[in-house]
C-alpha positions in Angstrom: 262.8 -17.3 213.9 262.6 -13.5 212.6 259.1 -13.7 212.3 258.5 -14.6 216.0 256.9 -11.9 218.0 259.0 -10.4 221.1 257.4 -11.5 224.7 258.1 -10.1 227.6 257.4 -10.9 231.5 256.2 -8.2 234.0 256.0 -9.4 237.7 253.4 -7.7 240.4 253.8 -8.7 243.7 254.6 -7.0 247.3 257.4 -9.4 248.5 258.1 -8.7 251.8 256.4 -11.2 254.1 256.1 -11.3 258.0 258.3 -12.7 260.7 257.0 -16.6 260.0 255.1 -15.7 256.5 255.2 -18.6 254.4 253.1 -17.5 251.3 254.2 -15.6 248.5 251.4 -14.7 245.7 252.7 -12.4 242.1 250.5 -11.9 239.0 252.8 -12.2 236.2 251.9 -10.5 232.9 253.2 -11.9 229.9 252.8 -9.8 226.5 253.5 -10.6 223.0 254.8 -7.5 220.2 255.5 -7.6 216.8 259.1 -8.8 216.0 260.2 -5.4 215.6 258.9 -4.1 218.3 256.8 -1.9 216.7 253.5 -2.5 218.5 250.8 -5.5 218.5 251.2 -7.0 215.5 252.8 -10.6 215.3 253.5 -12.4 212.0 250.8 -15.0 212.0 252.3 -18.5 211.1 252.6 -19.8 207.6 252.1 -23.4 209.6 248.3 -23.2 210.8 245.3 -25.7 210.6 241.7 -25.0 210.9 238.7 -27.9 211.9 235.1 -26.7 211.5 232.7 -28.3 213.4 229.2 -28.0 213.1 226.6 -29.4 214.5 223.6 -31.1 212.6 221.9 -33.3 214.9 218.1 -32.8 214.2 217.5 -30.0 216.9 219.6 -27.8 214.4 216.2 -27.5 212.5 214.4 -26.4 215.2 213.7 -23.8 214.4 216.0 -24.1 210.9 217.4 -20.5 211.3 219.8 -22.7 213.6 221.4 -24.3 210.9 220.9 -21.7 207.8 222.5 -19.0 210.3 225.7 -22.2 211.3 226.0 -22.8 207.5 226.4 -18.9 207.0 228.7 -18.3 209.5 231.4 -21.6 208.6 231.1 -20.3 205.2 232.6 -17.0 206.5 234.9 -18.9 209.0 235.9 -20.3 205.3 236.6 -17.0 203.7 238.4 -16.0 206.4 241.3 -18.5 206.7 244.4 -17.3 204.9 245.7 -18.6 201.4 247.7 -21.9 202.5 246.1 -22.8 205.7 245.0 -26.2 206.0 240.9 -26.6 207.2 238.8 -29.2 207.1 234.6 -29.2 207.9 233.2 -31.5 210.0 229.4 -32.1 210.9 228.6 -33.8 214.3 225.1 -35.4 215.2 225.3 -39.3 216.5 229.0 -39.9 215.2 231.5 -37.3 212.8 231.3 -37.1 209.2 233.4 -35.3 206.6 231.6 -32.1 204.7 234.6 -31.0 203.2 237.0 -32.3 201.6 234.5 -35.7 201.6 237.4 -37.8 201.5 238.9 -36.9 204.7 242.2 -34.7 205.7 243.0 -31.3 205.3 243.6 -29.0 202.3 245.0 -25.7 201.6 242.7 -23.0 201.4 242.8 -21.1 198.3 239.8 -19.9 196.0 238.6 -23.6 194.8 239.1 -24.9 198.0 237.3 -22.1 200.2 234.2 -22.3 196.9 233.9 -26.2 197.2 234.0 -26.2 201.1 231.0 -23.4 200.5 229.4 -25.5 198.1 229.1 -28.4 200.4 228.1 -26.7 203.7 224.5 -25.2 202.2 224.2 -29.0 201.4 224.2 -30.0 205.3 220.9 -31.0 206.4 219.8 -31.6 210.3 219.1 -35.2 211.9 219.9 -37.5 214.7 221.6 -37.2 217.2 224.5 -35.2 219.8 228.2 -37.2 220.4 230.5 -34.5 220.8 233.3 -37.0 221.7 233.0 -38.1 218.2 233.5 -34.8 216.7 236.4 -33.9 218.6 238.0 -37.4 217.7 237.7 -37.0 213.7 239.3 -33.6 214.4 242.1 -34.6 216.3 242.4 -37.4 213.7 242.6 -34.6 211.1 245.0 -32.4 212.6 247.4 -35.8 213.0 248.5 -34.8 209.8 249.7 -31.1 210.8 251.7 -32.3 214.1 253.4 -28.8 213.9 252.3 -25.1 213.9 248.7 -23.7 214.6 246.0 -26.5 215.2 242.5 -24.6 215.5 238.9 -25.7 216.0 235.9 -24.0 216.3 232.7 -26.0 217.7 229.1 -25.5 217.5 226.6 -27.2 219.4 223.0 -26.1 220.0 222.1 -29.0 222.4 223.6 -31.0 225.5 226.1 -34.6 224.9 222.9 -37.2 224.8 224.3 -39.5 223.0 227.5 -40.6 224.1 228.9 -41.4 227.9 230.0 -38.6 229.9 232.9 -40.9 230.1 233.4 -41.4 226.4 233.7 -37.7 226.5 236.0 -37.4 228.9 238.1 -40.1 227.2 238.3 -37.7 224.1 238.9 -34.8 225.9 242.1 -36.7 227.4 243.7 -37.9 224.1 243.0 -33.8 222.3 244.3 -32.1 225.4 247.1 -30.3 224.3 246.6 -31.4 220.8 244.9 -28.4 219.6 243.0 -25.4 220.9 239.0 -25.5 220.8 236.7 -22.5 221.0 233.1 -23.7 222.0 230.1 -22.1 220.9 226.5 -22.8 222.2 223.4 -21.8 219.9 220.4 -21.1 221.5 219.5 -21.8 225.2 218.9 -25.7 224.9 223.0 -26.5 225.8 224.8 -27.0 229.3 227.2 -23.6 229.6 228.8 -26.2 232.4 229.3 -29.3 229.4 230.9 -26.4 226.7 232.9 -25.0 229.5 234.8 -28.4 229.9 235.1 -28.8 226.5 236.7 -25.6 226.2 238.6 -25.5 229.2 240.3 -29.0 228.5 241.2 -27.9 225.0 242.7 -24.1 226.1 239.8 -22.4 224.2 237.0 -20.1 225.1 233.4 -20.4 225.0 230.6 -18.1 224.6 226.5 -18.4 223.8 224.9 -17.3 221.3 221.7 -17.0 222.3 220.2 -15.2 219.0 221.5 -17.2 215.6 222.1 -13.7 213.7 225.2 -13.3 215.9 226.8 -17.0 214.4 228.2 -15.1 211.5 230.1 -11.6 213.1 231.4 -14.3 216.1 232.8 -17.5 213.9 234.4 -14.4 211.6 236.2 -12.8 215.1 237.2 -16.4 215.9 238.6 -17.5 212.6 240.6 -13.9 212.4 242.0 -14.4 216.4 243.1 -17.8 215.3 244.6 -16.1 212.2 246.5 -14.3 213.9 248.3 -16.9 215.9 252.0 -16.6 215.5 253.6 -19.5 217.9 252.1 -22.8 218.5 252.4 -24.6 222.5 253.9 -22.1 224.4 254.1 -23.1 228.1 254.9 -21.5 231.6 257.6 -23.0 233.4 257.8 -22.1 237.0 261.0 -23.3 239.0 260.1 -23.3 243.2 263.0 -24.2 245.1 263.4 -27.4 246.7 262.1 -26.3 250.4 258.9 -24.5 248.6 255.6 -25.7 247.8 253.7 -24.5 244.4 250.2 -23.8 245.6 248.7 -23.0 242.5 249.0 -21.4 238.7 245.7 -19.7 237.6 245.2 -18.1 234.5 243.4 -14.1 235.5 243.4 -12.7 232.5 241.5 -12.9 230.2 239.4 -15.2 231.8 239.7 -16.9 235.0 241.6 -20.3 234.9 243.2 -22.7 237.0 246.2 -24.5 235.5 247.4 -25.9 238.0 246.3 -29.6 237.8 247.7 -29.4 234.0 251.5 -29.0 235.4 253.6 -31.2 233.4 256.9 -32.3 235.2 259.9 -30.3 232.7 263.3 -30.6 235.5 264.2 -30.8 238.1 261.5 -28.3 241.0 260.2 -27.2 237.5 257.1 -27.9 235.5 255.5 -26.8 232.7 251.7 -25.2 232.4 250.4 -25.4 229.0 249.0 -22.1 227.4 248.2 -23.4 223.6 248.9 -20.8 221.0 250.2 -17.0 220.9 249.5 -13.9 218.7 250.2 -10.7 219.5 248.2 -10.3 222.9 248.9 -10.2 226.9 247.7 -12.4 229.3 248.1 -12.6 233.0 248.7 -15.4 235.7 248.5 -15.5 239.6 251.4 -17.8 240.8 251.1 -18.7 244.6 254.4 -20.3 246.6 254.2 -21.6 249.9 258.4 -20.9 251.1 259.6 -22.1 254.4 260.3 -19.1 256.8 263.4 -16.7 256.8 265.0 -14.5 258.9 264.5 -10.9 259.1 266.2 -9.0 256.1 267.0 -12.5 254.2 266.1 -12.7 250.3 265.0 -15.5 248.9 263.6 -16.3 244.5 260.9 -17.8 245.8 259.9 -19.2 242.1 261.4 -18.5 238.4 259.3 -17.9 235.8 260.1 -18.4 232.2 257.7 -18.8 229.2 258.8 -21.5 226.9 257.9 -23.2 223.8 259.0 -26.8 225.2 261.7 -29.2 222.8 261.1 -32.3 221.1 262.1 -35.0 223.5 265.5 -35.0 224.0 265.7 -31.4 222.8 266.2 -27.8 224.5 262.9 -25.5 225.1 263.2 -22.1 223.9 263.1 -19.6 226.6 261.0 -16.7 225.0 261.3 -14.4 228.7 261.6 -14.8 232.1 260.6 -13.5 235.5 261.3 -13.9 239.4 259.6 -13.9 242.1 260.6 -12.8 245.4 260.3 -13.4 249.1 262.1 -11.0 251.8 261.2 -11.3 255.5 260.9 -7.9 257.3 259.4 -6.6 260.7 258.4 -3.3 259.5 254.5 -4.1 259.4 253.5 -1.4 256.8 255.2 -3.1 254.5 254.3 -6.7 255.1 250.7 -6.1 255.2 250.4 -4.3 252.0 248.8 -6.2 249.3 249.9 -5.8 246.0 246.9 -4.0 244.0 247.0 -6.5 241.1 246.8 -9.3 243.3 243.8 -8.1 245.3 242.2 -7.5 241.8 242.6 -10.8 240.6 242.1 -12.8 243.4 238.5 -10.7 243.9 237.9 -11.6 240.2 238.5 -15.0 240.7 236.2 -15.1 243.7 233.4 -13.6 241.3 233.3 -16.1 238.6 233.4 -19.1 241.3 230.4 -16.9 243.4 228.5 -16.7 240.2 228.5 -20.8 239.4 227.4 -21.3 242.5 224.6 -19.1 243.0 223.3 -19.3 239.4 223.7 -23.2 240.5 221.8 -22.9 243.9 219.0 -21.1 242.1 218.3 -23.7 239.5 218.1 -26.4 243.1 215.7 -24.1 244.4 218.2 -23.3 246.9 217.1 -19.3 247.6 218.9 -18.7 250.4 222.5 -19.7 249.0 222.0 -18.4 245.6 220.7 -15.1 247.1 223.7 -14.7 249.3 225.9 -15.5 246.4 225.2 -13.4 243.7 224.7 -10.6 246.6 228.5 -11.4 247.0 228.7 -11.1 243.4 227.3 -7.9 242.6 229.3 -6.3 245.3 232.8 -8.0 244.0 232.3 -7.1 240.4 231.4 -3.1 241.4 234.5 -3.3 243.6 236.2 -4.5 240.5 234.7 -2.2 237.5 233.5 -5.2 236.0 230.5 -3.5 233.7 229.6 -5.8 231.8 229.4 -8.7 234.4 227.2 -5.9 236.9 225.0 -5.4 233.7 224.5 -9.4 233.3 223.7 -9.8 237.0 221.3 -7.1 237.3 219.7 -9.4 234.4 219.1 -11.9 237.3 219.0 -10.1 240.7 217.4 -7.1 241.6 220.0 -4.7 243.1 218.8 -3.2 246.7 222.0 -2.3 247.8 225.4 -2.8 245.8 227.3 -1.8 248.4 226.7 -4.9 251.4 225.5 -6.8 248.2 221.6 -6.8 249.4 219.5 -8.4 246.3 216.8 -10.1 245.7 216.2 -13.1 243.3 214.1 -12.0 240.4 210.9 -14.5 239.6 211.1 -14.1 236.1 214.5 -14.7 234.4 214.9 -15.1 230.7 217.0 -18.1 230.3 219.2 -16.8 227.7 220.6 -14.2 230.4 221.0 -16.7 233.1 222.9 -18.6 230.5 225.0 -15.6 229.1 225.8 -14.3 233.0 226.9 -18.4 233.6 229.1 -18.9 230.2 230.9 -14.9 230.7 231.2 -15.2 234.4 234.5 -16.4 233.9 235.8 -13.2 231.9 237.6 -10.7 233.9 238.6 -6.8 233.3 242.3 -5.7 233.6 241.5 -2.6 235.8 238.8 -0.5 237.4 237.3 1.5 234.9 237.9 4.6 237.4 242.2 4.2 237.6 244.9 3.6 235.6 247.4 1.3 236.6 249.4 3.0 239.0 250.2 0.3 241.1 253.4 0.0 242.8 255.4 -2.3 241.0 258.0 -3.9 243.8 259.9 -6.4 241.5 259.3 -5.7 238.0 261.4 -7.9 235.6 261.3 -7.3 231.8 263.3 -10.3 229.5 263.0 -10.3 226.0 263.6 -13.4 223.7 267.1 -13.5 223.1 268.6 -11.6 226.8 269.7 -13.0 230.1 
């Protein structure tokens, strides 16, 4: 596996914990390089499949720059896909239907292929109705002929899941999870940011608005290259606790805020496995949180091993691609207990931003004042603490800023929905740093495995 890109595991964490502490929290960066070495450029796979959904349910037409501007940008999606990947085009309205190839499955991309999938895409026309379960079901169906390598989809939606159960959704959601990687889109302001970010979340993708139809080209191109550039398919975190310790919880930071925990799939023996989908060359960062039993003073203890893994066949070995500890030492010298770890205060304030921002952006559509203003007060002081610009830009969208320091706002009367929206669906995006420092944070255990040592 030459082609592989090399990964590597940094752990942040202060370990030394009080007479009696139990709780031991690390973020642990993981980042993918080109096999050589050479800098961020992994060999994309040769094995990758693409699924296109679009959505034509009759809203599309209204108005019909929706679906000229949807139809645009999955023709560039199309243009974008490397010679040899396999893509299919799927529209969605009251049930899933084939655009391209018409008889169902997935083709190679090459120049017939990408000029007939064209061909048939300015043919869509908008009616009926919105079944998202439906669409994600014909493309898991599709990508049951690829069972290995990359399994992409992009889907766009401009409205909310009318007509299907929220049930019959969540039933889809459970048979794609882990299946293949979604990216969610929403097209105007007429979806629910809380529906895609399900979608998306249960599927290990991202999701975005796009509140303006212009921007449907430039974003399905970005997506289609990202996935492109994809170079290993189900990678996984596997976190070892020892027997006396308790895993409280594994939450993606970085890019975006997300909680893995629930998603832990039982690998050995005090080990189990947290999905990540697919890896190009990238980095990514995860808070890990272990509750140990307490030590004596001076006594050492791995309080978890980390190791990211693309998981065997049943019955089969996982690779280890690198691997990381975490560490617990008791001590009764109180400057050093009580220190928190920079990167762990960063997070865990960033994590405390996006969940602030839900719920005051959801208090202000009850008409509950009080609790949304107190909220996104909370929010526009974390997200200044932070250097989070472009969130601070977004709130001030929704809030008028008195004081950013004690996070005194007020609620503005007016809001454009689109911004509410935009401030809801990014809320969950975080920054690595301040903008003010570099990283110069004291780094107490810092572990760096490559594929192939220890």
């Amino acid at each position: 596996m030459s082609d592989q890109p090399q990964f590597t595991i940094k752990i942040d964490q202060n370990k030394f914990l009080p007479e009696g502490g139990r709780e031991v929290h690390a973020i642990v960066s993981v980042e993918a390089d080109s096999p050589g070495g050479g800098g961020p450029a992994a060999a994309p796979s040769a094995d990758a499949s693409e699924v296109i959904i679009i959505d034509t349910s009759g809203s599309m037409s209204y108005p019909d720059t929706k679906l000229r501007a949807a139809i645009a940008a999955a023709q560039t999606a199309v243009d974008t896909l490397r010679d040899g990947v396999h893509f299919a085009v799927v529209s969605g309205s009251n049930n899933a239907a084939m655009v391209f190839p018409q008889q169902g499955g997935l083709v190679p991309a090459g120049e017939e292929t990408r000029r007939l999938a064209k061909q048939a895409l300015s043919g869509l026309r908008a009616s009926g109705g919105t079944a998202i379960g439906s669409w994600l079901r014909l493309a898991d169906q599709l990508f049951d002929a690829r069972p290995g390598g990359i399994r992409h989809a992009i889907l766009l939606t401009d409205g909310k899941n009318q007509h299907e159960s929220p049930e019959e959704l969540d039933a889809a959601l459970t048979r794609c999870g882990g299946r293949f990687v979604c990216d969610c889109r929403g097209v105007g302001t007429d979806w629910e940011v809380a529906e895609l970010r399900k979608i998306s979340s249960a599927l290990l993708g991202s999701v975005d608005i796009i509140a303006d139809p212009a921007g449907l080209v430039a974003d399905f191109q970005a997506m289609t290259q990202a996935a492109m550039g994809k170079a290993v398919a189900d990678v996984a975190l596997r976190v070892w606790t020892p027997q006396t310790a308790k895993l409280r919880f594994v939450k993606q930071v970085m890019p975006s805020v997300e909680d893995l925990t629930v998603r832990r799939v039982e690998s050995a023996p005090q080990a189990g496995d947290y999905p990540l989908g697919a890896w190009g060359a990238e980095s990514r960062d995860y808070h890990v949180c272990v509750e140990v039993p307490p030590g004596d003073v001076g006594k050492e203890l791995r309080a978890a091993w980390v190791k990211l893994v693309v998981p065997g066949a049943p019955g089969e070995e996982a690779q280890v691609l690198a691997t990381g500890n975490v560490l617990a030492q008791w001590t009764d010298d109180e400057a050093r207990s009580t220190r928190i770890n920079a990167r762990v205060a960063h997070y865990t304030g960033q994590a405390e931003l996006a969940a602030v921002i839900q719920e005051g952006l959801q208090a202000r559509k009850d008409g509950d004042v009080e609790t949304a203003t107190a909220r996104l007060g909370r929010a526009v002081v974390l997200a200044d603490e932070a250097g989070n610009d472009a969130i601070t830009a977004m709130l001030r969208k929704v809030v008028d800023v008195v004081d950013p320091a004690t996070g005194t706002v007020r609620l503005k009367r007016n809001v454009d929905k689109a911004d509410e929206m935009q401030l809801d669906t990014r809320s969950t995006k975080t920054v690595r740093t301040r903008k003010d420092e570099t990283v110069h944070t004291r780094r107490d255990e810092t572990v760096h495995t490559r594929r192939g040592e220890g």
